[in-house]
C-alpha positions as CSV (number, residue, x, y, z in Angstrom):
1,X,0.0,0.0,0.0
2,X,1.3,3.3,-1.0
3,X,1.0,6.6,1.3
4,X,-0.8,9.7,0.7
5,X,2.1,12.2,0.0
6,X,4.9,13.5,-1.6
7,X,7.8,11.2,-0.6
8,X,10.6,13.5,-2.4
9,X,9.4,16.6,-0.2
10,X,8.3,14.5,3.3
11,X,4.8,16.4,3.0
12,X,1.0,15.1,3.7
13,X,-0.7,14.9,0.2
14,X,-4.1,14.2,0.6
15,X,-5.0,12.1,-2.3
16,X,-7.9,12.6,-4.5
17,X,-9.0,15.8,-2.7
18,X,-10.6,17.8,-4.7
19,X,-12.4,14.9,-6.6
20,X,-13.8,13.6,-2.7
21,X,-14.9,17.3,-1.9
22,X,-16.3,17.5,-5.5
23,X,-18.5,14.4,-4.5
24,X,-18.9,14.8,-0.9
25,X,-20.5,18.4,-1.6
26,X,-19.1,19.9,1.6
27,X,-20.2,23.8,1.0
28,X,-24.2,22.4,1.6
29,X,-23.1,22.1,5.4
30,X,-23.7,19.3,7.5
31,X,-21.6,16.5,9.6
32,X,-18.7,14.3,7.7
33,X,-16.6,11.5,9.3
34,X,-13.2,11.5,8.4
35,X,-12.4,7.6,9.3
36,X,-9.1,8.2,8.6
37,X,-7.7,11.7,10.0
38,X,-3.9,10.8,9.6
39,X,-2.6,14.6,9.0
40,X,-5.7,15.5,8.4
41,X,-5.9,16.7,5.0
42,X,-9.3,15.9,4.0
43,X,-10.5,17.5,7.5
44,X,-9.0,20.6,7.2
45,X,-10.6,21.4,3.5
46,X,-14.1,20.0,5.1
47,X,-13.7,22.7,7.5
48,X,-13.4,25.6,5.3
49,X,-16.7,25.4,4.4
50,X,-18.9,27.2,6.8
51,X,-22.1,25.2,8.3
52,X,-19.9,21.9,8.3
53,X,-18.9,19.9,11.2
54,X,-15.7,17.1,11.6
55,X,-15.8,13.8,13.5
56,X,-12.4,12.8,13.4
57,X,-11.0,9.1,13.9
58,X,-7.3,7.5,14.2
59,X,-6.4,4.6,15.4
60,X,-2.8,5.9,15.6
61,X,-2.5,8.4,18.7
62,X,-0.1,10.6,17.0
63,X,-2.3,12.3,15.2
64,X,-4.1,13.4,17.9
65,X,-1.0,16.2,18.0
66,X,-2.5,17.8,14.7
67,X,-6.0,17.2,16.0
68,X,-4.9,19.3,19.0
69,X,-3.7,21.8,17.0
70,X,-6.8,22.0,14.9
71,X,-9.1,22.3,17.5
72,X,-8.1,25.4,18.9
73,X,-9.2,26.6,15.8
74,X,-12.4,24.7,14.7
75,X,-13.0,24.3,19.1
76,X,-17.1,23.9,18.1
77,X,-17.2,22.2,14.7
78,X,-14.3,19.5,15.5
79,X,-14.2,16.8,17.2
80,X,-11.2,14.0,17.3
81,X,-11.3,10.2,18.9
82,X,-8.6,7.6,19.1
83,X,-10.7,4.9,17.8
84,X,-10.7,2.6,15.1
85,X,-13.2,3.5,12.3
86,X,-14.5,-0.3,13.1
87,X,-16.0,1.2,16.6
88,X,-17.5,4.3,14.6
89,X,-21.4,2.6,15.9
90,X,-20.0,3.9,19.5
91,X,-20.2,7.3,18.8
92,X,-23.8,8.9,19.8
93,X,-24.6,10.1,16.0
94,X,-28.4,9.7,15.7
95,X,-29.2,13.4,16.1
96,X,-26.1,14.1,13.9
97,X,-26.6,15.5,10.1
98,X,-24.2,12.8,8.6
99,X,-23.7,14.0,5.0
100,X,-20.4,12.3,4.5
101,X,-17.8,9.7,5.2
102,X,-14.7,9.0,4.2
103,X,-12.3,6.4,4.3
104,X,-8.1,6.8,3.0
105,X,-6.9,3.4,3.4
106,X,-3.1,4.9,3.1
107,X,-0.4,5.5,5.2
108,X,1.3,9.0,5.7
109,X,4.8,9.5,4.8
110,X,5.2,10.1,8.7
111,X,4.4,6.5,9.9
112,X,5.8,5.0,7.5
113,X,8.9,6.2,8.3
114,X,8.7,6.2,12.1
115,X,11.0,3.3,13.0
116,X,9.1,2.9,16.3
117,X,6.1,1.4,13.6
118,X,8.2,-0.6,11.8
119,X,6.3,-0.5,8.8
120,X,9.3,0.1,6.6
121,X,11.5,-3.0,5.1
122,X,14.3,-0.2,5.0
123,X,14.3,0.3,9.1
124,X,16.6,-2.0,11.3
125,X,15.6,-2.7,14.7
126,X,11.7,-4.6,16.3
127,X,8.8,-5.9,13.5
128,X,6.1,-3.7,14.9
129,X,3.4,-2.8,12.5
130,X,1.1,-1.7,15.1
131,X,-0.6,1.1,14.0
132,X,-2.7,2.1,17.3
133,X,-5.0,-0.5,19.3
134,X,-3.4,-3.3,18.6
135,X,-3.4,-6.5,20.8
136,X,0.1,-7.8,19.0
137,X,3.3,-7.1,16.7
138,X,4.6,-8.6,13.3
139,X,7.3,-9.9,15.5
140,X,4.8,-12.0,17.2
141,X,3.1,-13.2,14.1
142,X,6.6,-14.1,12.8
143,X,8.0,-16.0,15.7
144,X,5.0,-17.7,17.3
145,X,3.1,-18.4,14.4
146,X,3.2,-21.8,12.2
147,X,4.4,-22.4,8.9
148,X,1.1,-23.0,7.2
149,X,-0.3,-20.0,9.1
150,X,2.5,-17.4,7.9
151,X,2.4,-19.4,4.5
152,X,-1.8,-18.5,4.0
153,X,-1.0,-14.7,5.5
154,X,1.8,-14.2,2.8
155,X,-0.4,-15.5,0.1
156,X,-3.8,-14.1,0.6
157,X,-3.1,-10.8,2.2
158,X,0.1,-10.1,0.1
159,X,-0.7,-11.7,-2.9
160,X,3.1,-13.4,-2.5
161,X,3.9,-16.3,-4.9
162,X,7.1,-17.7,-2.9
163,X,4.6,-17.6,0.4
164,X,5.5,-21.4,1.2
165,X,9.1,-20.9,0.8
166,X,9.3,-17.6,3.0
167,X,7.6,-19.2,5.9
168,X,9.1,-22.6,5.9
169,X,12.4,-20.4,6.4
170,X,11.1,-18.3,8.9
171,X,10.3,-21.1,11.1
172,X,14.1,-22.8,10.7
173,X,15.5,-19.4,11.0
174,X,13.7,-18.7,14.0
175,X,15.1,-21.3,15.7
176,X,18.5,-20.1,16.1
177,X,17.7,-16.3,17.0
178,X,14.5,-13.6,17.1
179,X,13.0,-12.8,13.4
180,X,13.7,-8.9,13.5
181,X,13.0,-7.1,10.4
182,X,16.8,-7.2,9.2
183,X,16.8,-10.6,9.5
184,X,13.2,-11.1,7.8
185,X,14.5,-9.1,4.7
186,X,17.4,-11.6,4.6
187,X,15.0,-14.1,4.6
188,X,12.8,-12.9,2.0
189,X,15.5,-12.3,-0.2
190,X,17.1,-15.9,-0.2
191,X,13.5,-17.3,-0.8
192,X,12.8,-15.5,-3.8
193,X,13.6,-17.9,-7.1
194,X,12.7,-14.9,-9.0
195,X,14.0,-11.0,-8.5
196,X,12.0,-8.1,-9.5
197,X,14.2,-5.4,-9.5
198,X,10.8,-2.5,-9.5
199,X,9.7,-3.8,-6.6
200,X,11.7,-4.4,-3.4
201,X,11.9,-8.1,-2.7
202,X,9.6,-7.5,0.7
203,X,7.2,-5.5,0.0
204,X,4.4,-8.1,-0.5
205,X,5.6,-10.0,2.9
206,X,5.3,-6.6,4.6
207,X,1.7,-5.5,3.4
208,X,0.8,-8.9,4.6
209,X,1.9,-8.5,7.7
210,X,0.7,-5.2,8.3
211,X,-3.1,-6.6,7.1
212,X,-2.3,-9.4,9.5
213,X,-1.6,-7.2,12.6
214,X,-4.3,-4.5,12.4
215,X,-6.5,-7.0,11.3
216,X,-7.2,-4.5,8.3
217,X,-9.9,-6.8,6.5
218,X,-12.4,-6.9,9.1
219,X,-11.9,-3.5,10.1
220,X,-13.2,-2.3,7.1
221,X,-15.6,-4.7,6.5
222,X,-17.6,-3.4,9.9
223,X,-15.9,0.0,9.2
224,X,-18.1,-0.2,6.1
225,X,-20.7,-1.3,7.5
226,X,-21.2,1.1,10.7
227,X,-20.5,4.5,8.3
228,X,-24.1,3.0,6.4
229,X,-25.7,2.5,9.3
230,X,-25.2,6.2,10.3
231,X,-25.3,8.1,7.1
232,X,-28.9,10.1,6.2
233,X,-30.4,9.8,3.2
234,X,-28.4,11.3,0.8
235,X,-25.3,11.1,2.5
236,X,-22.4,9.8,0.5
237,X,-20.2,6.7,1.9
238,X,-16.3,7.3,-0.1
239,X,-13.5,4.9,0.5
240,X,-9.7,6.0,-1.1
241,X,-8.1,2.3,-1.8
242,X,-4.6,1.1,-2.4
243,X,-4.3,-2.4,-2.8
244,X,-6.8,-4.8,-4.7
245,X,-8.2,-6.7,-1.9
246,X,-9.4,-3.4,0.0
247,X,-10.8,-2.7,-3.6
248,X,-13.0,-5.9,-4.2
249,X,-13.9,-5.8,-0.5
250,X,-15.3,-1.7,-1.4
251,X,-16.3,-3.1,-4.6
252,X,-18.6,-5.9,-3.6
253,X,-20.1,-4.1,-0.3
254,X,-21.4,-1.2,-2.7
255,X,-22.2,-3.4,-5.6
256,X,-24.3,-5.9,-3.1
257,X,-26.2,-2.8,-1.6
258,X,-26.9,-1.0,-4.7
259,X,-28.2,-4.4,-7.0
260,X,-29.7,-6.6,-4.5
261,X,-32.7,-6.4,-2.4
262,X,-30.6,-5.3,0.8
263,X,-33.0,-3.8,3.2
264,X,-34.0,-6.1,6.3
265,X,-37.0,-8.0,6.2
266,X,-38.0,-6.1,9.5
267,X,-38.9,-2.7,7.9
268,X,-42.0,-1.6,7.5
269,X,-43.4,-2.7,4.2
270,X,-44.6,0.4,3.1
271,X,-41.3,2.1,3.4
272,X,-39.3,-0.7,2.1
273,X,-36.6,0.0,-0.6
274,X,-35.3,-2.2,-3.3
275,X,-31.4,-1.0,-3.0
276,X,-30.1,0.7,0.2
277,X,-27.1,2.7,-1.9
278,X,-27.5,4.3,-5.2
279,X,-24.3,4.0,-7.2
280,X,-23.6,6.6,-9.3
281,X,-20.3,5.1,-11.3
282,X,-19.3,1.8,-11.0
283,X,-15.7,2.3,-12.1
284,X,-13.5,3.8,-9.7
285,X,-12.4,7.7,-9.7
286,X,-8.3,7.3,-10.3
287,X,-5.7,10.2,-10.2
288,X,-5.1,13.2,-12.3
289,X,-1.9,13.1,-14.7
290,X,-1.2,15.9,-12.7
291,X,-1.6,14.7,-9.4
292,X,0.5,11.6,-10.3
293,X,3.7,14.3,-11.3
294,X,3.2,16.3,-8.4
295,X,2.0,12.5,-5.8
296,X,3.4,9.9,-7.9
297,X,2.6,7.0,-5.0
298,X,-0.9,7.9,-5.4
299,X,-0.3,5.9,-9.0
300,X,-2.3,2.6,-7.3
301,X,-5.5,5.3,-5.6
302,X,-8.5,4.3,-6.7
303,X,-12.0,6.3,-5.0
304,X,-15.1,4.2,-5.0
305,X,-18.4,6.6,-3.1
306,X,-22.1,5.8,-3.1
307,X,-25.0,7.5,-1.6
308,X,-27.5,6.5,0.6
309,X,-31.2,6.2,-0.9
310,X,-33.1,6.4,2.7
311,X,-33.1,7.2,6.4
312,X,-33.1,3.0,7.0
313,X,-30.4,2.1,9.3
314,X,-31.3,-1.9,10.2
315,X,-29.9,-3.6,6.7
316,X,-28.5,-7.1,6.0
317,X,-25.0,-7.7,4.3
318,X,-23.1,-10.9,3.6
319,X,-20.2,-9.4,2.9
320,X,-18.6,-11.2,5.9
321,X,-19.5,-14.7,4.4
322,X,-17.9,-13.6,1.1
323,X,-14.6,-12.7,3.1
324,X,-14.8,-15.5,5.8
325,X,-11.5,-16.8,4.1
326,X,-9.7,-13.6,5.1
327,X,-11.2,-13.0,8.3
328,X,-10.2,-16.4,9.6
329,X,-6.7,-16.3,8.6
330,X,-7.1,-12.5,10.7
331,X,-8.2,-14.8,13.5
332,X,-4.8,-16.9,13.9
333,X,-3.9,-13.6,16.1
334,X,-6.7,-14.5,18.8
335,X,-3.7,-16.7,20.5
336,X,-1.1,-14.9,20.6
């Protein structure tokens, strides 16, 4: 997954910005959640538009700093919590005027190259990965995990074709000292039968990983779900992706809700709709040329939005079932 900035001059780049406020409509006023404050890019252009209001959410309790900073500015039209965007349903919102949500998926230029995160292959030191509320570390998955366990993580959250080779010698490395990341870039590196020199040798072990240790499937699957559930009628629900599982997983949640009969059997008959979302575009919104010169990592971006077709907040998805596969392999970190 690539971050949301300008790597050659270490700034936040909030990607797809002006097509999200184009679509989210923020000079109309109302409430947005920003699932995904980071630096808080998308925030602070939400917020120059008068009549609108910020709920703010990270995981990662470093950007409460900016959030600090912003509030003495916004003090009654902001408001930041260290939560996942999963939790969002724990927020009182039911009198709120939800008109938007948004979801980027990225990572700033910041964490990734914090080396207390250890999301980077080029740090030395600890596999962390945790990014915020997180019950364990890469370095746990890594040396208490099985073989076959590390072998499923590496091929269905990283897409990695040596998977089987990588994790049968993790487990005999592992037995002479402590996986650190050094080491599991050596690792990687003697696995691979086949170099790609455009892509370091890691990078699919390490989005793995990272998936693996914020549990990043199922927190956008109920992530997803809650920011319906809360929305008004009209509202728009926008996710920013940058892999192609978080895509099909966007893809198919809006697709389901928009096609299928998806309002619950419990509402009132006479109110009942057909579709819960109403899907404007089915292909994704991608970056400018220009915004790729000026941002090129936001070359794999892709925007997906929908909006909401009525005030019905009870709806049934299956989108679980059609991701069990990932969600279980997420559920090997329940024992460590």
């Amino acid at each position: 997954m690539d971050a949301t900035i300008v790597s050659k001059m270490q700034k936040h780049y909030p990607v797809l910005l002006k097509e999200i406020i184009s679509v989210i409509s923020p000079q109309h006023g109302g409430t947005f959640i920003d699932c995904t404050f980071g630096q808080g890019g998308y925030t602070k252009k939400i917020l120059d538009f008068k009549n609108t209001n910020v709920i703010a959410l990270d995981r990662d309790i470093e950007s409460a700093k900016i959030a600090n900073q912003l509030k003495e500015n916004f003090e009654d039209r902001f408001i930041f919590k260290n939560i996942k965007f999963s939790e969002l349903n724990n927020l009182k919102l039911k009198n709120e005027n939800i008109r938007g949500v948004i979801f980027d998926l990225g990572y700033s230029y910041a964490q990734i190259k914090d080396p207390k995160k250890g999301l980077s292959f080029d740090n030395s030191g600890k596999l962390n990965m945790q990014l915020g509320l997180n019950s364990y570390s890469a370095e746990d998955a890594v040396n208490k995990l099985d073989e076959k366990e590390l072998e499923k993580i590496f091929k269905f959250f990283g897409d990695e074709k040596e998977a089987k080779y990588i994790a049968r010698n993790i487990i005999n490395e592992r037995s002479k000292k402590i996986i650190d990341t050094k080491v599991l870039v050596e690792i990687i590196d003697k696995s691979k039968k086949r170099k790609n020199f455009k892509v370091h040798n890691a990078t699919k072990v390490f989005q793995a990983l990272r998936i693996f240790v914020n549990k990043e499937i199922s927190e956008l699957i109920h992530g997803l779900i809650n920011a319906t559930k809360v929305l008004k009628k009209g509202g728009v629900l926008g996710v920013v992706t940058f892999h192609s599982l978080e895509d099909k997983i966007v893809k198919y949640f809006f697709k389901s809700l928009s096609e299928n009969e998806s309002i619950s059997r419990y509402s009132p008959a006479v109110k009942q709709a057909d579709t819960l979302f109403n899907l404007i575009r089915k292909k994704p919104i991608i970056p400018s040329e220009e915004e790729l010169s000026e941002n090129p990592p936001s070359r794999s971006a892709k925007f997906r939005y929908a909006i909401k077709k009525t005030d019905f907040y009870n709806f049934d998805t299956n989108i679980e079932d059609q991701f069990k596969n990932y969600i279980e392999i997420e559920n090997y970190g329940d024992k460590l």
